[in-house]
C-alpha distance (Angstrom), angle and dihedral (degrees) to the residues before:
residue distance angle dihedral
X1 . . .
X2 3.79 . .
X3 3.32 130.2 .
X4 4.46 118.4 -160.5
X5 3.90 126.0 164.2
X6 3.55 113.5 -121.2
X7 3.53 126.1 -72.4
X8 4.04 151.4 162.2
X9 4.18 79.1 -118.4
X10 3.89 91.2 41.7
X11 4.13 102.2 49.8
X12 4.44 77.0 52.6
X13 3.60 94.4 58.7
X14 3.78 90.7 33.6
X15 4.23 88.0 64.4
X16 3.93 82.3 43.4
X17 3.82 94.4 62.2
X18 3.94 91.1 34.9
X19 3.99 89.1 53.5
X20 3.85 91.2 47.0
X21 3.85 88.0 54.9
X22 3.85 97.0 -98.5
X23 4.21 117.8 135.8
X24 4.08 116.7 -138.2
X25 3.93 138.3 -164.9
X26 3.27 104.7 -124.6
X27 3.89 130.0 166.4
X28 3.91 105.0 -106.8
X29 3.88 119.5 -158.6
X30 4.16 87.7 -90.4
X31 4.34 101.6 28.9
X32 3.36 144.4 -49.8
X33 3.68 118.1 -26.3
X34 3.72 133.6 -170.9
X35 3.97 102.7 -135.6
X36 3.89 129.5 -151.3
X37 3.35 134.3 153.0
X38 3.39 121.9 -96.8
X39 3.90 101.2 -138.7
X40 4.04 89.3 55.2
X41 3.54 102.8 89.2
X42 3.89 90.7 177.3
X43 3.44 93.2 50.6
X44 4.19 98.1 48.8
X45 4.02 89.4 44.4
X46 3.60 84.3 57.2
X47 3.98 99.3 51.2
X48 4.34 87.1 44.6
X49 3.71 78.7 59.2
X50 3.58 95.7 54.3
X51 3.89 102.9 31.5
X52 3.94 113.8 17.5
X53 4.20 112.3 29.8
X54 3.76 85.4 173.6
X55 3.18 97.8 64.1
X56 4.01 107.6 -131.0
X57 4.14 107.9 161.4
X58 3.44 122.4 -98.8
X59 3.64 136.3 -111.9
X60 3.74 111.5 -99.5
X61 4.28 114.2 -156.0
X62 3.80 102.4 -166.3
X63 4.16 125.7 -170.4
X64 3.25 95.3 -120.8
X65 4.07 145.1 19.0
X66 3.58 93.4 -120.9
X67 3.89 85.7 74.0
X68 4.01 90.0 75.7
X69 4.14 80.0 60.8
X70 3.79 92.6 40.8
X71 3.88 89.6 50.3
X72 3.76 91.3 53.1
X73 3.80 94.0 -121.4
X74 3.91 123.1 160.3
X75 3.87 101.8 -96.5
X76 3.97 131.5 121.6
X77 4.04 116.7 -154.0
X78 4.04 93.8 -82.4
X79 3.96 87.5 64.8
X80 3.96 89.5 52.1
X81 3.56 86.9 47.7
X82 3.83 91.3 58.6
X83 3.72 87.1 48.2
X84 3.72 94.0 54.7
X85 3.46 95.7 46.3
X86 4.14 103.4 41.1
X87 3.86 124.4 44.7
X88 3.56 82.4 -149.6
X89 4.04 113.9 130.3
X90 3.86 111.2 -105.5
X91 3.67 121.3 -146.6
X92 3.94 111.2 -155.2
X93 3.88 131.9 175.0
X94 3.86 110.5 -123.1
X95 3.47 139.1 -143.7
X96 3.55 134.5 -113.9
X97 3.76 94.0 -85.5
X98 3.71 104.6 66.2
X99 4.36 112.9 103.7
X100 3.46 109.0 -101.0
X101 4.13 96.1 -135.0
X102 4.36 80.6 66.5
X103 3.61 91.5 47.2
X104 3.87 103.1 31.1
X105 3.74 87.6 -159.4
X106 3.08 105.5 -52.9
X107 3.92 129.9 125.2
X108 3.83 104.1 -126.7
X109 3.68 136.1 37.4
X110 3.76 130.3 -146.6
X111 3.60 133.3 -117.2
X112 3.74 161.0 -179.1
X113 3.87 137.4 177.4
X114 4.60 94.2 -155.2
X115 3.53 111.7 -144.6
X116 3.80 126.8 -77.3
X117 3.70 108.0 -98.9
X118 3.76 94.0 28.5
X119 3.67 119.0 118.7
X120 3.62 99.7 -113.6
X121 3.86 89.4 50.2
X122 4.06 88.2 63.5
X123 3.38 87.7 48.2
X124 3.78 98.0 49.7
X125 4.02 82.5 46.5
X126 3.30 96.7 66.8
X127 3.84 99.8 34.7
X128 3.73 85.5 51.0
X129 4.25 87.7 -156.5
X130 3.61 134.8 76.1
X131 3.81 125.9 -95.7
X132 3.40 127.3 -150.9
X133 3.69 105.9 -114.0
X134 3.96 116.5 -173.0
X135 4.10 121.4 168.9
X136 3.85 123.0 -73.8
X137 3.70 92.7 -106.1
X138 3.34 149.5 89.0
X139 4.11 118.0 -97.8
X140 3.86 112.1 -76.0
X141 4.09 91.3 7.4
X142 3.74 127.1 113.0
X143 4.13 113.7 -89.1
X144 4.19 107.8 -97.0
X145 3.81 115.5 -107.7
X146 3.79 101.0 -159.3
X147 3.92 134.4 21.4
X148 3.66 88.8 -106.2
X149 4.34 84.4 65.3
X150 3.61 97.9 43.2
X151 4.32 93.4 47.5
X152 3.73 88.3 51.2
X153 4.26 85.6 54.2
X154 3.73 89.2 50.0
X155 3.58 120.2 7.5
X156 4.31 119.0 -176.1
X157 4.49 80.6 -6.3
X158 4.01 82.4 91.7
X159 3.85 124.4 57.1
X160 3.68 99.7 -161.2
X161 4.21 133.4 32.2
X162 3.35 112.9 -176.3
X163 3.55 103.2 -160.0
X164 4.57 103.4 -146.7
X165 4.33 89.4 169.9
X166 3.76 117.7 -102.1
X167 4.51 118.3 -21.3
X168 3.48 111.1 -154.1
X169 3.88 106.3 152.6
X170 3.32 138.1 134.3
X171 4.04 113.1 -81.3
X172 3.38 113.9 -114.7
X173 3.64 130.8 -77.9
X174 4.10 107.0 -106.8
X175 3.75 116.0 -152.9
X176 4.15 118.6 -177.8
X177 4.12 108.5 -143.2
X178 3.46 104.4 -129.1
X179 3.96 90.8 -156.9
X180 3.29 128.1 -133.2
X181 3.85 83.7 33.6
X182 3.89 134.9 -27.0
X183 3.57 145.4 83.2
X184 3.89 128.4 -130.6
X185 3.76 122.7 -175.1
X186 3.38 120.6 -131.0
X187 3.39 111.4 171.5
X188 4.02 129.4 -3.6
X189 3.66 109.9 -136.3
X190 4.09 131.6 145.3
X191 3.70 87.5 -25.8
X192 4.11 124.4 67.5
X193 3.94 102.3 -128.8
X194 4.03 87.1 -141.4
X195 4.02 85.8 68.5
X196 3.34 91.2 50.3
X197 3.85 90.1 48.8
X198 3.79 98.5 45.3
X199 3.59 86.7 52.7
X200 3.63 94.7 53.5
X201 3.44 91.2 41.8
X202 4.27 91.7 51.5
X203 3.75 94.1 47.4
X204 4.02 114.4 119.4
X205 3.69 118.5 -110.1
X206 3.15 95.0 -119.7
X207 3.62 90.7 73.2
X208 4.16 93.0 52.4
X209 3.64 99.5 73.6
């Protein structure tokens, strides 16, 4: 277990240990997340060992909002829009295509594009795939707010905390896709849903097909 404060130098060797199959704390554009990648199967059915026995799917943050195309989920170019312009996380039901230990069964998937500029977002940059990215805590406990909270959850389990000072924001806002078109909130968090809404509602046509 190793414990380094954030850093241009540290979110490098943070994709290093994510690419070699390791999982990292890391301070996510909302709080603490534990990071894996999402192609490792071995490593993500080790961290729903650790953090989430029952199984519910993880969050995915992705680089870039062509990954909701790449991961062959039901969206047309006015959803990716949406993603592009709100860091909000993005429920969408999924094809037959996506693996089932991402999914665990279920038919959607979660996800958020963070914020250019953000931490996470450099990471993701240089990864160039998403990571699954649930909460610093254990299941049914509160989310930690500093690296001292999350290594007291899991200890030597973790091979990297990347220490970013104390997270309290807001969670995310969670919106549901309601494919071929619709919105459903979920969950109002650092974005106001009727934004989100007007937006969708003031994109061209062109983009809806």
């Amino acid at each position: 277990m190793r414990v380094k404060k954030i850093s241009e130098e540290t979110i490098k060797e943070t994709a290093r240990i994510l690419q070699d199959g390791g999982m990292v704390c890391f301070p996510t554009d909302t709080i603490y997340g534990l990071l894996a990648l999402a192609s490792r199967r071995d490593v993500i059915e080790r961290l729903y060992s650790i953090r989430r026995p029952s199984g519910r799917p993880f969050l995915l943050l992705i680089p870039d909002a062509v990954w909701v195309l790449k991961l062959d989920l039901l969206a047309n170019p006015r959803y990716l829009h949406l993603v592009n312009l709100f860091n909000a996380t993005f429920i969408f039901y999924k094809k037959n295509s996506i693996p089932l230990y991402l999914t665990r069964g279920k038919k959607s998937l979660a996800l958020r594009l963070p914020p250019m500029g953000s931490h996470v977002f450099k990471l993701l940059q240089i990864l160039q795939e998403p990571v699954v990215a649930p909460s610093a805590n254990q299941e049914g406990q509160k989310p930690a707010t500093d690296i001292k909270e999350a290594i007291d959850y899991f200890g030597d389990k973790v091979d990297l905390y990347v220490d970013g000072g104390k997270r309290e924001g807001k969670p995310s806002t969670i919106v549901r896709v309601l494919y071929p078109k619709g919105l459903r909130l979920v969950r109002e968090g650092s974005i106001e849903f009727r934004k989100i809404l007007e937006a969708y509602r003031n994109i061209e046509p062109t983009f809806s097909s």
